[in-house]
Backbone bond lengths (Angstrom), bond angles and torsions (degrees), N, CA, C in turn:
res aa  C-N    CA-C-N  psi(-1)  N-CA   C-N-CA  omega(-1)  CA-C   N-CA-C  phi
1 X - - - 1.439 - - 1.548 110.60 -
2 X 1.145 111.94 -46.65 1.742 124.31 171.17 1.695 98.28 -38.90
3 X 1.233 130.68 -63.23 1.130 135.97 -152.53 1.884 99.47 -68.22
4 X 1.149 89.29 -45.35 1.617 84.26 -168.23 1.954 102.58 -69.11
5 X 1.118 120.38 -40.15 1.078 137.94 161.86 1.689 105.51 -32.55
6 X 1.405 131.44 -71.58 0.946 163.93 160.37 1.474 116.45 -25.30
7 X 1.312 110.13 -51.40 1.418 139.03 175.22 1.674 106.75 -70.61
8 X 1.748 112.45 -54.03 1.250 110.60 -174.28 1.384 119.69 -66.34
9 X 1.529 103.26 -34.62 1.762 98.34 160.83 1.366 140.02 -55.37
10 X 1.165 93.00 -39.93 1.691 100.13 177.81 1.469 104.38 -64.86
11 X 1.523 120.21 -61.95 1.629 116.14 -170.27 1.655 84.39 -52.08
12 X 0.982 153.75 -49.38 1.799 131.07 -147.01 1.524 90.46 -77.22
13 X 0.976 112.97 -35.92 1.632 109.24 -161.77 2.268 105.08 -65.04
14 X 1.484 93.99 -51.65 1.779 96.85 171.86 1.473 108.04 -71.36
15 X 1.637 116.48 -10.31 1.714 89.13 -171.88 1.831 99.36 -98.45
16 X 1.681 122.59 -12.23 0.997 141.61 162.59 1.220 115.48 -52.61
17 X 1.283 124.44 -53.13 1.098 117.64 163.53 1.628 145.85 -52.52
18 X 1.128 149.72 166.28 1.486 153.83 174.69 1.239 130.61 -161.07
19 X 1.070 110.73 129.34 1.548 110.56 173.26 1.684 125.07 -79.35
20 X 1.269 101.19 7.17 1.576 118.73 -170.23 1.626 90.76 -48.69
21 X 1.786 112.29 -58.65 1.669 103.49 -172.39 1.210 125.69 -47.63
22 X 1.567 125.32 -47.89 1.298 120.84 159.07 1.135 150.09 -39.84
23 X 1.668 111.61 -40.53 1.198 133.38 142.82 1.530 115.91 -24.03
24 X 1.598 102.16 -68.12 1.564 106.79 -165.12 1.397 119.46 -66.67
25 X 2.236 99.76 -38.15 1.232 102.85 172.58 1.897 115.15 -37.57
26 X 1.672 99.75 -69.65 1.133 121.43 -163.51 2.192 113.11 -33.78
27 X 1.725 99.34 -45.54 0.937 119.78 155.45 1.468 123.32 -31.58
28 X 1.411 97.83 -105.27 1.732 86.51 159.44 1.323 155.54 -20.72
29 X 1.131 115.89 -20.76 1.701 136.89 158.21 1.368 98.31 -78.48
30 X 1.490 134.47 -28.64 1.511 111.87 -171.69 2.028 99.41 -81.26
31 X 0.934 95.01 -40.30 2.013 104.49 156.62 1.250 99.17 -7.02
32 X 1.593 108.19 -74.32 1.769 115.70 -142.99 1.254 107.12 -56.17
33 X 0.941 126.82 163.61 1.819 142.50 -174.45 1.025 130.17 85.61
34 X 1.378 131.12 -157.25 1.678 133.66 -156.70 2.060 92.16 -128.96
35 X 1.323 58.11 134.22 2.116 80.16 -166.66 1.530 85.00 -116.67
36 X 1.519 114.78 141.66 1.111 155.09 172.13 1.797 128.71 -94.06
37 X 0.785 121.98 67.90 1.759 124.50 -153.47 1.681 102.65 -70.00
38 X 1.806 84.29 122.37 1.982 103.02 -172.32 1.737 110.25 -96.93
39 X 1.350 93.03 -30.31 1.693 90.76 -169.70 1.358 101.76 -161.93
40 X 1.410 107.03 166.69 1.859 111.43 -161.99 1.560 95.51 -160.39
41 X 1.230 116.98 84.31 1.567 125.93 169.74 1.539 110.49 -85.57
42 X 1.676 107.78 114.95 1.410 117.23 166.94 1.596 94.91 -101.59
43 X 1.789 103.28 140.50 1.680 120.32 166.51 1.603 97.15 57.83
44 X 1.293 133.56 -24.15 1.207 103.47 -151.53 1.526 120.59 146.51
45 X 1.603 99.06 -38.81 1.509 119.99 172.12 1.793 115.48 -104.86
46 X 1.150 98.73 124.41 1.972 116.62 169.72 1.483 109.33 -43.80
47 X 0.661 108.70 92.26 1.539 122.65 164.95 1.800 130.48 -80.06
48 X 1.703 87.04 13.27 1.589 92.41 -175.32 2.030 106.36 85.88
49 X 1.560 106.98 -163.91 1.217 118.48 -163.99 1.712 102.17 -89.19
50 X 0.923 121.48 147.15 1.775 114.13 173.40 1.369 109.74 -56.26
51 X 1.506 106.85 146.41 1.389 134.51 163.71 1.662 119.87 -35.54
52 X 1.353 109.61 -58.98 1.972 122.39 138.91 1.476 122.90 -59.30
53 X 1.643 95.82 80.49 1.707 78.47 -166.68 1.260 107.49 -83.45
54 X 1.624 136.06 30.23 1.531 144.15 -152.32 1.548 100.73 -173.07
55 X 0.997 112.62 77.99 1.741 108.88 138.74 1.540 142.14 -74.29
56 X 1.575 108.20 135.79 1.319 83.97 -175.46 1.379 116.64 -140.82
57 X 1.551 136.79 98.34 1.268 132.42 -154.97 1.310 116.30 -96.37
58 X 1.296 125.11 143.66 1.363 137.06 -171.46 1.614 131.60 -110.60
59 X 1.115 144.73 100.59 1.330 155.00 -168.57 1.470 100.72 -20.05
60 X 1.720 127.41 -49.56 1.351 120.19 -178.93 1.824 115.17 -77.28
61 X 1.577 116.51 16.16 0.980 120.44 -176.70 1.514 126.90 83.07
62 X 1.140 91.76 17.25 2.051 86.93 175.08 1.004 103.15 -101.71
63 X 1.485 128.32 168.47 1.491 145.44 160.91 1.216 108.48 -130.36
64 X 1.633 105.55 143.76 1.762 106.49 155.31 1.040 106.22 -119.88
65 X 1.334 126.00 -179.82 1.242 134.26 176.71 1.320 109.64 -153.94
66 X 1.478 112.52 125.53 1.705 123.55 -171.16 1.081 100.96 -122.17
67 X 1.619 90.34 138.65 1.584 126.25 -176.33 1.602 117.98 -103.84
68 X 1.153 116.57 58.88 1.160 115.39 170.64 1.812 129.63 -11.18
69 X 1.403 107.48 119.09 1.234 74.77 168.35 1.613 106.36 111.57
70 X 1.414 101.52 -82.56 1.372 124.16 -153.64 1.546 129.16 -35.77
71 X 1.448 115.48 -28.47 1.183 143.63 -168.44 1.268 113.66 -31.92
72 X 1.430 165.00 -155.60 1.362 151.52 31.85 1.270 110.29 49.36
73 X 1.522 105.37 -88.86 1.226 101.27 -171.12 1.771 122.52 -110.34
74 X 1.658 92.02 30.56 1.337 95.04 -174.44 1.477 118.46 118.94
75 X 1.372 112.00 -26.34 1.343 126.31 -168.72 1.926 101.94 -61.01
76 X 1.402 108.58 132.14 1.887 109.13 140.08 1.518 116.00 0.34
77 X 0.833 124.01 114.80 1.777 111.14 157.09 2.075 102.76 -100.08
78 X 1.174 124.92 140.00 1.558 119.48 163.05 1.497 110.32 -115.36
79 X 1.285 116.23 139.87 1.467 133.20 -174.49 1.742 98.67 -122.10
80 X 1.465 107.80 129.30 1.424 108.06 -171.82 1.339 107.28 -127.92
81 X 1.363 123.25 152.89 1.348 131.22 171.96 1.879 118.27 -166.61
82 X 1.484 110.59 -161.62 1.141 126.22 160.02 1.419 146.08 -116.02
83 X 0.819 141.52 114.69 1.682 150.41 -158.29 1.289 115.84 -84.04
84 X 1.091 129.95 130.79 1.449 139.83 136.33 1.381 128.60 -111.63
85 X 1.110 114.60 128.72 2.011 99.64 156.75 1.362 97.68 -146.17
86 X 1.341 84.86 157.03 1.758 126.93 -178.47 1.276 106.16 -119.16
87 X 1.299 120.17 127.61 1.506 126.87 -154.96 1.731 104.97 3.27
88 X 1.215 125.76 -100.77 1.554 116.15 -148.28 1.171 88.73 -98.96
89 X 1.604 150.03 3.24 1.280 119.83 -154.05 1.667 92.18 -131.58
90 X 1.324 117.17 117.71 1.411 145.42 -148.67 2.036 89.06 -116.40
91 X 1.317 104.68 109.32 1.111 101.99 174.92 1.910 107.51 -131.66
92 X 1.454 86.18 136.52 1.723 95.70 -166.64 2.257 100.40 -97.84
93 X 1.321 100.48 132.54 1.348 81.63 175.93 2.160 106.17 -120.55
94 X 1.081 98.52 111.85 1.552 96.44 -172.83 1.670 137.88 -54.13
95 X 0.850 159.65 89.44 1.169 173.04 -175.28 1.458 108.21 -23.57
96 X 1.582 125.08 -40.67 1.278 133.15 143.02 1.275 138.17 -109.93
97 X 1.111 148.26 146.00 1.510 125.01 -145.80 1.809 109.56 -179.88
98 X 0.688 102.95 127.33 2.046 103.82 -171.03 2.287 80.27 -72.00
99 X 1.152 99.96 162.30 1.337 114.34 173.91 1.337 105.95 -69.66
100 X 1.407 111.98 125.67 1.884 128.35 177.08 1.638 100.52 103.72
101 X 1.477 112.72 -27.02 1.520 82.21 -176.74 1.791 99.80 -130.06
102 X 0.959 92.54 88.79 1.584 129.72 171.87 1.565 111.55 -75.16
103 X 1.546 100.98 -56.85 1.406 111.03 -160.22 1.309 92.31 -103.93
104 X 1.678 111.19 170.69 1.274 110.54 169.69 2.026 94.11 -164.06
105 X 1.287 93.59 95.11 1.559 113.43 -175.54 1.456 111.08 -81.67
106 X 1.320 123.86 107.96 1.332 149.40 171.60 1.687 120.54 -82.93
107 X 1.118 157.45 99.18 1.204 147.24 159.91 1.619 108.79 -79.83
108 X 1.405 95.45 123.05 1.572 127.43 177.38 1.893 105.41 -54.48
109 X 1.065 110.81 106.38 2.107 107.79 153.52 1.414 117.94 -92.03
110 X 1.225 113.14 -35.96 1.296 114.73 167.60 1.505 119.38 174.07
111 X 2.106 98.23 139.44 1.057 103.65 179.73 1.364 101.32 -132.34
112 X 1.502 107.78 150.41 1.494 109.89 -165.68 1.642 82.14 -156.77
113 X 1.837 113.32 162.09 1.413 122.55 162.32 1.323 123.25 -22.40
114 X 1.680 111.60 -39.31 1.348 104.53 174.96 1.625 117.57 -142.01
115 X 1.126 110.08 33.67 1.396 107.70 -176.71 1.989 107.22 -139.51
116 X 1.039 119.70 118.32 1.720 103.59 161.91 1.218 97.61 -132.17
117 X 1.778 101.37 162.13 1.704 104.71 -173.53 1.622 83.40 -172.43
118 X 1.467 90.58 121.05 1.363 101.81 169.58 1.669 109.65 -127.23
119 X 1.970 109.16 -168.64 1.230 113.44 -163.46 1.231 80.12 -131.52
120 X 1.715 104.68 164.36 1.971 112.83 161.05 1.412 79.12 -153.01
121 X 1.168 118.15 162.66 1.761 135.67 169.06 1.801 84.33 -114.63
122 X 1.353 114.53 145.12 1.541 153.99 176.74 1.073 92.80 -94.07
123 X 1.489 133.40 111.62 1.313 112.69 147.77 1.423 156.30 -20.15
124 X 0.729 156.18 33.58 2.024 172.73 -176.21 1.739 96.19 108.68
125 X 1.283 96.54 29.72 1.874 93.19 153.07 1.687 110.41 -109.92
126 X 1.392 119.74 -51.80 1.526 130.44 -173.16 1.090 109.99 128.95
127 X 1.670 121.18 -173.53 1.397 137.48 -146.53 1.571 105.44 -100.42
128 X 1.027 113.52 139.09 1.250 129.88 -174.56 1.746 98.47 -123.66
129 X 1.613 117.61 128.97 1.535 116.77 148.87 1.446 102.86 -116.79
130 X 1.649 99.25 176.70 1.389 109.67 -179.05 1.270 86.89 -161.44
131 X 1.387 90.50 155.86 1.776 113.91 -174.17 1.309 126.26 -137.73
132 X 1.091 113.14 90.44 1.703 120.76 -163.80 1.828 114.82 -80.14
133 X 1.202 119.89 162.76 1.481 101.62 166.59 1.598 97.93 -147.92
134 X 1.700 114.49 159.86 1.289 102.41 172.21 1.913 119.17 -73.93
């Protein structure tokens, strides 16, 4: 009886287990660095390169995001915050932020050494992707 006893623990213990965290860890390290923005599809139609044409993520979890350009007089604008994701869903939380838009929830299509491209839905405007590369 011990044995079977014995036996049932162990299988709970390997089927308890997962490598899903590693996975995600591993994931997340492909995150880190300075992303380069290639393309920015609203609904459907090319809209050119994103507005952030420079992301840049950091191992302790921050992000910025540069706005080329944007300035007054031309100058950079930087937008700063903190990151999480859980498998595909990459959520940015801003450091300054008008009330309600705090968050800014991204779902992951793909990230690889040199490619990321995610989705956000616009509120009752539509879907926006963007496609960054290192």
């Amino acid at each position: 009886m011990k044995k079977y006893l014995l036996g049932a623990f162990v299988f709970l213990i390997l089927v308890s287990c997962s490598s899903d965290d590693s996975t995600d860890n591993a994931n997340n390290s492909l995150l880190i660095g300075t992303w380069t923005g290639v393309s920015s599809v609203f609904n459907g139609s090319n809209i050119g390169v994103p507005d952030s044409n420079t992301v840049k993520f950091t191992s302790n979890n921050r992000v910025e995001f540069i706005y080329g350009g944007f300035g007054i007089n031309g100058e950079n604008i930087s937008e700063f915050g903190s990151w999480t994701k859980n498998e595909t869903i990459l959520t940015i939380t801003w450091d300054d932020s008008e009330a309600g838009l705090e968050a800014y929830v991204l779902e992951v299509n793909e990230l690889t050494e040199s490619t990321l491209k995610w989705t956000t839905n616009i509120s009752g405007e539509g879907t926006l992707v963007e496609t960054y590369q290192r």
